[in-house]
N, CA, C and O of each residue as an XYZ file, in Angstrom:
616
protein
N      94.758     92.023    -91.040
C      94.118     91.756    -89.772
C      93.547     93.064    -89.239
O      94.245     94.077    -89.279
N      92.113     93.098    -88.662
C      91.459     93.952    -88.503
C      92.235     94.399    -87.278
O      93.277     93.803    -87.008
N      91.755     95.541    -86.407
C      91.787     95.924    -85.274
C      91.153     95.048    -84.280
O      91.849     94.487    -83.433
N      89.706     94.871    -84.331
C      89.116     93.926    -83.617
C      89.663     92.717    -83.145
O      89.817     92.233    -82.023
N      89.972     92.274    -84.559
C      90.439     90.455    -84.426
C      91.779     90.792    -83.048
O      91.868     90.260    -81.942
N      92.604     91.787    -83.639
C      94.160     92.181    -82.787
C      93.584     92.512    -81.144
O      94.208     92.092    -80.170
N      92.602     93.137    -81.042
C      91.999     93.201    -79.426
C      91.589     91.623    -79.038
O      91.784     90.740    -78.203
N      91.143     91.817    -79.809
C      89.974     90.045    -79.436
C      90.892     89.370    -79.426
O      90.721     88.839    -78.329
N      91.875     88.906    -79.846
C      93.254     88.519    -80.002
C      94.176     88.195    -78.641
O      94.579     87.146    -78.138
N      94.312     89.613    -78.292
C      94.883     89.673    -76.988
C      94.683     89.391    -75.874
O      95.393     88.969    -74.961
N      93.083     89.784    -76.033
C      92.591     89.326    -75.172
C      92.237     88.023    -74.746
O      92.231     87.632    -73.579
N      91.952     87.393    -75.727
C      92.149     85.618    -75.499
C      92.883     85.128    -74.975
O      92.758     84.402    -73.988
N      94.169     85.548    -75.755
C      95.772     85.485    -75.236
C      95.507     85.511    -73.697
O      95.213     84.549    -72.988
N      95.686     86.914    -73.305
C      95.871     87.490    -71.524
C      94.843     86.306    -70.946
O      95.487     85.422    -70.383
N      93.701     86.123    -70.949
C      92.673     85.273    -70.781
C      93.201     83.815    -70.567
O      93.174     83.226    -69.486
N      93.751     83.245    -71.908
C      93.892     82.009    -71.574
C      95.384     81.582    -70.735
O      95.479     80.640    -69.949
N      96.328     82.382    -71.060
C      97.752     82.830    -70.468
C      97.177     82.514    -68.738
O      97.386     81.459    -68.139
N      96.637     83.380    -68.333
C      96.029     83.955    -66.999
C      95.589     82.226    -66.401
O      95.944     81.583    -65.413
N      94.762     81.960    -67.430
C      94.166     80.811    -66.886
C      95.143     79.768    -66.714
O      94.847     79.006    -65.793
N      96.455     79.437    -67.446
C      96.969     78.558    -67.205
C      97.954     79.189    -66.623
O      98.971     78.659    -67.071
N      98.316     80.207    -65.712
C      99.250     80.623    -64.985
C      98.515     80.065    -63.438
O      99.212     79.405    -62.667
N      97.072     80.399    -63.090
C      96.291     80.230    -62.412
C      96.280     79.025    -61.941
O      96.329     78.855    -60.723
N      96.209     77.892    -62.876
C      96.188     76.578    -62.570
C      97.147     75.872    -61.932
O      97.119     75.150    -60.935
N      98.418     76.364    -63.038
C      99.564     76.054    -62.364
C      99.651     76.293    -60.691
O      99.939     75.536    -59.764
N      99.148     78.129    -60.781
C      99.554     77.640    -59.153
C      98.680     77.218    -58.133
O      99.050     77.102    -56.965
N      97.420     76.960    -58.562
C      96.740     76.368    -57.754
C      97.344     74.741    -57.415
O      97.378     74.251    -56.286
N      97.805     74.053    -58.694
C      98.408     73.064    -58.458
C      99.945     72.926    -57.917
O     100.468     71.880    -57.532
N     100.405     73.913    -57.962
C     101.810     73.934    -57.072
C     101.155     74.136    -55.381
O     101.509     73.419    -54.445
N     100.387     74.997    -55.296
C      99.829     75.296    -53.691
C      99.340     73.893    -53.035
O      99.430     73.542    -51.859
N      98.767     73.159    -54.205
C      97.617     71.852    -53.279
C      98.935     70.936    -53.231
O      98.914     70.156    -52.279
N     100.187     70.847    -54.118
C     100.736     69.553    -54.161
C     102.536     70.024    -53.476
O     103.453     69.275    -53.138
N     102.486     70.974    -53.485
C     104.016     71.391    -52.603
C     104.884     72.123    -54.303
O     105.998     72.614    -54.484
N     104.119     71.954    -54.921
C     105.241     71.782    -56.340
C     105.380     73.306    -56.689
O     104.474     74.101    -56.939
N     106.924     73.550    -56.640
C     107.710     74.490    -56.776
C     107.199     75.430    -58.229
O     107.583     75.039    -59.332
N     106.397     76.560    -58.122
C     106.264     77.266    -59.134
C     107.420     78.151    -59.779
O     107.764     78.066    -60.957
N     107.951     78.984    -58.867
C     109.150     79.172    -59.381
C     110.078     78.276    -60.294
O     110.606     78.662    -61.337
N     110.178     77.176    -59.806
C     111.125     76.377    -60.808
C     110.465     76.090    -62.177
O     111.237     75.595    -62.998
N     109.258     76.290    -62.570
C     108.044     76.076    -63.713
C     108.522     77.364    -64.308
O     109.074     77.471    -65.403
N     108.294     78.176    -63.603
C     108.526     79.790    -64.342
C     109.963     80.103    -64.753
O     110.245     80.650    -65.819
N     110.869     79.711    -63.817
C     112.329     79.457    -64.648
C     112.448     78.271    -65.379
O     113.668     78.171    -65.505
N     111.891     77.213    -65.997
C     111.554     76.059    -67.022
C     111.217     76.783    -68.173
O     111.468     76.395    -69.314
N     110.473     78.161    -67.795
C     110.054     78.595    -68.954
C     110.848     78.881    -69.234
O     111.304     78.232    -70.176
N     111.864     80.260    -68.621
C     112.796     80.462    -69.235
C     114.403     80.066    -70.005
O     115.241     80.519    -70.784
N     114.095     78.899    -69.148
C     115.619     78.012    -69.825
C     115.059     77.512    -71.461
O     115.749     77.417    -72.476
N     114.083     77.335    -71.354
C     113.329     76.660    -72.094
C     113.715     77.477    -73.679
O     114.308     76.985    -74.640
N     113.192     78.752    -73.543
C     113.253     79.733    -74.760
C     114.193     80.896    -74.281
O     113.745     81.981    -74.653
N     115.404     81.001    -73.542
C     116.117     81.611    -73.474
C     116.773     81.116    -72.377
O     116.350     81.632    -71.343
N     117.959     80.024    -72.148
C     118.410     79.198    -71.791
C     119.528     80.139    -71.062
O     119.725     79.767    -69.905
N     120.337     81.311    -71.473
C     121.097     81.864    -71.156
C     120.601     83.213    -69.609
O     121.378     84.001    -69.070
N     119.703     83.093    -69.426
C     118.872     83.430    -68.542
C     118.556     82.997    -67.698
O     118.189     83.703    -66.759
N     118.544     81.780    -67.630
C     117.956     80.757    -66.843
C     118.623     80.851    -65.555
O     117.937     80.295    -64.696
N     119.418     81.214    -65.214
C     120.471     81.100    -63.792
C     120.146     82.793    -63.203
O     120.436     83.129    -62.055
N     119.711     83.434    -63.886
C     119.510     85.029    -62.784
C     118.426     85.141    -62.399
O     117.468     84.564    -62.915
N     118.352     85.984    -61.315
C     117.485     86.417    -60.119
C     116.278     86.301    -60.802
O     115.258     85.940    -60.215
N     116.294     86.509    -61.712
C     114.900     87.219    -62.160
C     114.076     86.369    -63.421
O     113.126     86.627    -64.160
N     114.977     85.244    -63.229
C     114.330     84.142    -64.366
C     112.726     83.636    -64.494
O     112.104     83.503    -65.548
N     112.286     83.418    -63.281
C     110.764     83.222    -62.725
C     109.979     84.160    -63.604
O     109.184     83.763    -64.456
N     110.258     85.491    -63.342
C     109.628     86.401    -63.563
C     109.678     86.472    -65.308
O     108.715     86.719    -66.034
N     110.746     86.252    -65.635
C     110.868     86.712    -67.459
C     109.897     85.365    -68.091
O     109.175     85.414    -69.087
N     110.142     84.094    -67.121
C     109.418     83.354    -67.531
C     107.989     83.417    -67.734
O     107.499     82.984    -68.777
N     106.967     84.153    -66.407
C     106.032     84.555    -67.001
C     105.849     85.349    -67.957
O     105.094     84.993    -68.862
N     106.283     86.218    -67.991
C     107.012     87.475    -68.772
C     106.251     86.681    -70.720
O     105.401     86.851    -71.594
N     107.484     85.778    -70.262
C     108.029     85.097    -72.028
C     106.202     84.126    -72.019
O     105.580     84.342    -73.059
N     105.409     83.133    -70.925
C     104.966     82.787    -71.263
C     103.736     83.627    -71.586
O     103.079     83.222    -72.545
N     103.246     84.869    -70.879
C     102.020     85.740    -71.562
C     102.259     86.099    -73.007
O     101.347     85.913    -73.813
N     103.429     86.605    -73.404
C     104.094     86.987    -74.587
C     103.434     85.567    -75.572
O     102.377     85.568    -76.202
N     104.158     84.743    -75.485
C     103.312     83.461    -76.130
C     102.208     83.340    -76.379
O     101.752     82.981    -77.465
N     101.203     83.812    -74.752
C     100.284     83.632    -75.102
C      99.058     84.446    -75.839
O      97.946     84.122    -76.254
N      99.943     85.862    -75.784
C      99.314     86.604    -76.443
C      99.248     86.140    -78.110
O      98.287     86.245    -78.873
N     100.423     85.668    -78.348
C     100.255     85.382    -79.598
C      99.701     84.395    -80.115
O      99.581     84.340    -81.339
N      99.174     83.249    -79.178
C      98.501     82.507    -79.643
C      97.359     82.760    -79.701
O      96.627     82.158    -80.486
N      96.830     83.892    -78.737
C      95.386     84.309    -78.686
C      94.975     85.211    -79.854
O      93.831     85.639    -80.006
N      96.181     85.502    -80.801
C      95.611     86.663    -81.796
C      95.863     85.275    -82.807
O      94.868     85.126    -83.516
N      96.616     84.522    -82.994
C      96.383     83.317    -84.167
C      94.884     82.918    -83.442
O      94.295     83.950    -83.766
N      94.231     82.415    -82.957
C      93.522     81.798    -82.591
C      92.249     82.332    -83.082
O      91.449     81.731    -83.800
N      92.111     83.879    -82.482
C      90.857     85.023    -82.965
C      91.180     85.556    -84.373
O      90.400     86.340    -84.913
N      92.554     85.065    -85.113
C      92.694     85.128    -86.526
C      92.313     83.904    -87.294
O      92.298     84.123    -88.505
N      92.070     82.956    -87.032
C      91.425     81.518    -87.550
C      89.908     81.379    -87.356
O      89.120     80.892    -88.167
N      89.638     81.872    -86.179
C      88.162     81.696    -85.667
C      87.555     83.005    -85.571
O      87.022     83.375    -84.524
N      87.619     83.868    -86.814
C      87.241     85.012    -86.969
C      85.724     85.504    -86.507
O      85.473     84.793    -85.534
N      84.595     86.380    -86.741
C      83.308     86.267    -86.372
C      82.451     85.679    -87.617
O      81.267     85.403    -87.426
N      83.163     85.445    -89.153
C      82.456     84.838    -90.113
C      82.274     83.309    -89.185
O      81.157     82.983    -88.783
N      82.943     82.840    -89.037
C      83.159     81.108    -88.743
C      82.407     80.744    -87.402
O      81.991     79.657    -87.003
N      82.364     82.122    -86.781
C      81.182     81.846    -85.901
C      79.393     81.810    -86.072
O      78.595     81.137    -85.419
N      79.143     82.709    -87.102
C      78.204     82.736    -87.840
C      77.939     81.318    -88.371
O      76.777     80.919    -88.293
N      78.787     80.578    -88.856
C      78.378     79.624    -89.983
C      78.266     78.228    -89.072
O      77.619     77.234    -89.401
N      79.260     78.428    -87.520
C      79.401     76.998    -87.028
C      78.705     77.060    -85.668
O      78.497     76.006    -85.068
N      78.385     78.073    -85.217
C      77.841     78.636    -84.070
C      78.801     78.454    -82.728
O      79.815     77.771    -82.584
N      78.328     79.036    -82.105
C      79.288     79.361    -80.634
C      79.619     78.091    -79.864
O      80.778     77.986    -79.465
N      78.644     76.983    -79.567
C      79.262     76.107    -78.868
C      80.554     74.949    -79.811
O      81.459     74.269    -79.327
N      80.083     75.147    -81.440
C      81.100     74.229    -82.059
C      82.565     75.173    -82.157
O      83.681     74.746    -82.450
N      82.353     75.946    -81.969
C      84.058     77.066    -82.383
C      84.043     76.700    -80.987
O      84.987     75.961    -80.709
N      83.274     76.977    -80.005
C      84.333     76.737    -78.866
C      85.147     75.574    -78.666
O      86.346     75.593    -78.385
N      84.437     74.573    -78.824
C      85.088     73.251    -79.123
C      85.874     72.859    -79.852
O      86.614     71.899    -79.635
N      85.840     73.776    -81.200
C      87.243     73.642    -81.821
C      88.397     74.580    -81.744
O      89.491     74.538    -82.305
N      87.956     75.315    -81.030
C      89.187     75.930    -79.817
C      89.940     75.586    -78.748
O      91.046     75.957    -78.353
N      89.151     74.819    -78.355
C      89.773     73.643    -77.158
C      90.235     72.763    -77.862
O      91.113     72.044    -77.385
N      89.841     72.589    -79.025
C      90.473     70.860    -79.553
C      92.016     71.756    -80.150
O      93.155     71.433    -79.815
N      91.630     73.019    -81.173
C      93.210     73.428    -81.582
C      94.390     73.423    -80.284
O      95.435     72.781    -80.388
N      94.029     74.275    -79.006
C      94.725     74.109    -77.997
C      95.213     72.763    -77.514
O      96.338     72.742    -77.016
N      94.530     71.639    -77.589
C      94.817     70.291    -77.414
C      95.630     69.919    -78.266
O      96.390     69.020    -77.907
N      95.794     70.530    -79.874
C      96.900     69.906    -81.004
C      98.229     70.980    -80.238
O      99.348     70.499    -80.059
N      97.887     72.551    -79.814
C      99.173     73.030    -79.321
C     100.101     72.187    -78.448
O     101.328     72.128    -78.538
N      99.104     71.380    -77.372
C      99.513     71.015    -76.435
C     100.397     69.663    -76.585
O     101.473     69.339    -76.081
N      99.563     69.040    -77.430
C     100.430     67.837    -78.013
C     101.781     68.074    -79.047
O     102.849     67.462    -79.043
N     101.308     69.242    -79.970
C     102.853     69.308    -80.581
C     103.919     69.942    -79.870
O     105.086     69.872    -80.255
N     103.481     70.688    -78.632
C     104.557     71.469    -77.646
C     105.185     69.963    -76.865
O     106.377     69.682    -76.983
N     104.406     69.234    -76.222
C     104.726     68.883    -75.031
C     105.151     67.361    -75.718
O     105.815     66.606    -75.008
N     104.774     66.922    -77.073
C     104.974     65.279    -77.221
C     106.204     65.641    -79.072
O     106.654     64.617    -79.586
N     106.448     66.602    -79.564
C     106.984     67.052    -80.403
C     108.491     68.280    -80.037
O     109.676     68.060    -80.289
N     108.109     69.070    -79.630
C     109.017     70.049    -79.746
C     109.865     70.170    -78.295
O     111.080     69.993    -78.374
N     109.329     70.439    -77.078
C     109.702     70.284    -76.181
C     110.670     69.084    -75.730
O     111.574     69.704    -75.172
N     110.854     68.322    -75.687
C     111.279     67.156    -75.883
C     113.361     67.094    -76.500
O     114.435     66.799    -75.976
N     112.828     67.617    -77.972
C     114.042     68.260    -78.475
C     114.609     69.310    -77.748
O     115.770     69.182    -77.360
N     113.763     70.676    -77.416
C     114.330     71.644    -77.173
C     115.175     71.827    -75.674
O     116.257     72.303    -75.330
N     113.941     71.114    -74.959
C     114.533     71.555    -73.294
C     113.983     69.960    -72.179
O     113.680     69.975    -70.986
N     114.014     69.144    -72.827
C     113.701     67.348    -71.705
C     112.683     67.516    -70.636
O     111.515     67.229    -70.376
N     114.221     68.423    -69.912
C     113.817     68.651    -68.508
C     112.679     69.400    -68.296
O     112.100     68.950    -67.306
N     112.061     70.396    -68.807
C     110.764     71.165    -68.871
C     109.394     69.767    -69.209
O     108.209     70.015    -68.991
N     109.620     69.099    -69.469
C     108.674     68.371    -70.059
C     108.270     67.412    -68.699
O     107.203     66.806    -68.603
N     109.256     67.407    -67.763
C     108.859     66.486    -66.727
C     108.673     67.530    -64.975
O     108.501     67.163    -63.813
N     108.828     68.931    -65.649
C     108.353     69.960    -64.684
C     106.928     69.469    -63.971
O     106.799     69.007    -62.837
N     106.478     69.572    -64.410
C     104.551     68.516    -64.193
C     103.871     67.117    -65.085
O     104.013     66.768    -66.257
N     103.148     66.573    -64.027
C     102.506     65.753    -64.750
C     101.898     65.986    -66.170
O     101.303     67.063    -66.181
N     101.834     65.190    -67.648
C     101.521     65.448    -68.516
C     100.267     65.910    -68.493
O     100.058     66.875    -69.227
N      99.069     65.363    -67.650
C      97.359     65.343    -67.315
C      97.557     67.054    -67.058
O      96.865     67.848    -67.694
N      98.576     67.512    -66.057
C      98.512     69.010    -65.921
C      98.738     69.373    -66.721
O      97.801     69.992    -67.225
N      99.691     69.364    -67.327
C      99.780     69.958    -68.433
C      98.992     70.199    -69.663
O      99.012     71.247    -70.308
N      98.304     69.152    -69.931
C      97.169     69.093    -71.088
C      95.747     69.902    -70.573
O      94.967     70.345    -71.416
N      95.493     70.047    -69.121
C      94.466     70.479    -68.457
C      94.695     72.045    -68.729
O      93.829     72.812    -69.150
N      96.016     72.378    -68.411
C      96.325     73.495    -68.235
C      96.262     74.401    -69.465
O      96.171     75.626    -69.392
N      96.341     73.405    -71.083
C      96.150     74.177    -72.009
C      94.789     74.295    -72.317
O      94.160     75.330    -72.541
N      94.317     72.907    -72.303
C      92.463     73.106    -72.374
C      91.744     73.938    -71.736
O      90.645     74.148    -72.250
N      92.069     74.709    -70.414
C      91.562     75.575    -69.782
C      92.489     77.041    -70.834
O      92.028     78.153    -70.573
N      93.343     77.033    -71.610
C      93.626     78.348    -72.011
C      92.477     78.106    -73.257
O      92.102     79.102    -73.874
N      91.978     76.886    -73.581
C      91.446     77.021    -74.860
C      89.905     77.401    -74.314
O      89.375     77.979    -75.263
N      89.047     77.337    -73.308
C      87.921     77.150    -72.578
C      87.983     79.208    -72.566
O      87.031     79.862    -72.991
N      89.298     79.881    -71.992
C      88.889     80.840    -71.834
C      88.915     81.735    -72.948
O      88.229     82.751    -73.057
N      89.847     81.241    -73.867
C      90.196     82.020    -75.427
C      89.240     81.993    -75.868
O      88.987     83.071    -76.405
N      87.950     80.802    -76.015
C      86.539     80.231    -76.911
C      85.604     81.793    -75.841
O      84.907     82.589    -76.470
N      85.774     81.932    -74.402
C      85.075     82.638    -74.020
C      85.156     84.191    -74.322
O      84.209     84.950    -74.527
N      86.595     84.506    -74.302
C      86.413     86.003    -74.749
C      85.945     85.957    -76.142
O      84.938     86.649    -76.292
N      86.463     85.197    -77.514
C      85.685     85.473    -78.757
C      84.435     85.421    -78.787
O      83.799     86.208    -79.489
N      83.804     84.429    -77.984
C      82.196     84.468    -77.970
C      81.997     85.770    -77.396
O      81.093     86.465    -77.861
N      82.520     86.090    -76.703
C      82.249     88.224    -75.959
C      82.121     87.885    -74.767
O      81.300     88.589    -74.178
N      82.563     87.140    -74.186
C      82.255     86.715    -72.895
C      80.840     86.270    -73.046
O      80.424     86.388    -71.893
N      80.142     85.960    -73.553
C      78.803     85.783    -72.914
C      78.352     83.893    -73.660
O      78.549     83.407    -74.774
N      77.753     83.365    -72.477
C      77.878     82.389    -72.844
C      76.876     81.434    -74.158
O      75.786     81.900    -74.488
N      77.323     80.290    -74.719
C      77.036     80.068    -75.240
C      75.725     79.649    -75.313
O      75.387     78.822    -74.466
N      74.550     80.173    -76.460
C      73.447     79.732    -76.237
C      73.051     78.061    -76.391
O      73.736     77.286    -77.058
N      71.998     77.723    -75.756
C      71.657     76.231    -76.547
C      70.137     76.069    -77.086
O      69.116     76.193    -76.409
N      70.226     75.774    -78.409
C      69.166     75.898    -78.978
C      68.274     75.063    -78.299
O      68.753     74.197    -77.567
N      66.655     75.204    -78.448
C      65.790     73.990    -78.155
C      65.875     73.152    -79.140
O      66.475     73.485    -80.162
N      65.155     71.625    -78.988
C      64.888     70.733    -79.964
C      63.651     70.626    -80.093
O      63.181     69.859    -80.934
């Protein structure tokens, strides 16, 4: 793995992380719904023994950028700049949002479920699926370079 891909990577990550930290609390602010208890969900979630101290909220974001960094360097490691060349910018973006949509379904209808129940009914599923499609909307935007996608004429 190049250097590039590992920036471009991260940056997706921080990017799409950001975006679904964002959402969340825009949707805890409009609906009363307790963000803190989301951010300690995270952490019971993948470190369960944590979950009861002061500072659980916080590790939870903590643990979920961490995640998301790493999904943003798998992501800019699959959808390298060859595959943009060959499929062009608006179809990789779209199949960036659609991979984030398989994350979202094997996290939230597969694994979650087993691991931690109660996290799974933290928010509505619609948020939840929104919330990853917007990490996949901003991950598609930093690999494109930020700049948006062209549209050819016909």
């Amino acid at each position: 793995m190049t250097d590039s891909i590992m920036r471009r990577g991260v940056a997706a990550g921080l990017a799409g992380g950001a975006a679904e930290v964002l959402w969340v609390a825009a949707y805890g602010a409009v609906t009363g719904t307790s963000v803190v208890a989301i951010a300690r969900g995270v952490t019971a979630a993948l470190v369960p023994g944590l979950a009861s101290l002061p500072c659980a909220p916080v590790v939870g974001i903590a643990l979920h950028m961490a995640l998301a960094v790493g999904l943003g360097i798998a992501v800019a490691t699959a959808f390298r700049a060859p595959l943009l060349r060959v499929v062009g910018p608006w179809s990789m973006s779209l199949l960036v949002v659609l991979v984030l949509g398989a994350v979202w379904s094997f996290n939230f209808l597969v694994l979650l479920p087993h691991v931690d129940p109660g996290f799974v009914t933290l928010l509505p599923m619609a948020v939840t699926l929104a919330s990853k499609l917007l990490f996949g909307v901003s991950a598609a935007a930093v690999l494109r370079g930020g700049r948006p996608a062209r549209v050819s004429s016909i």
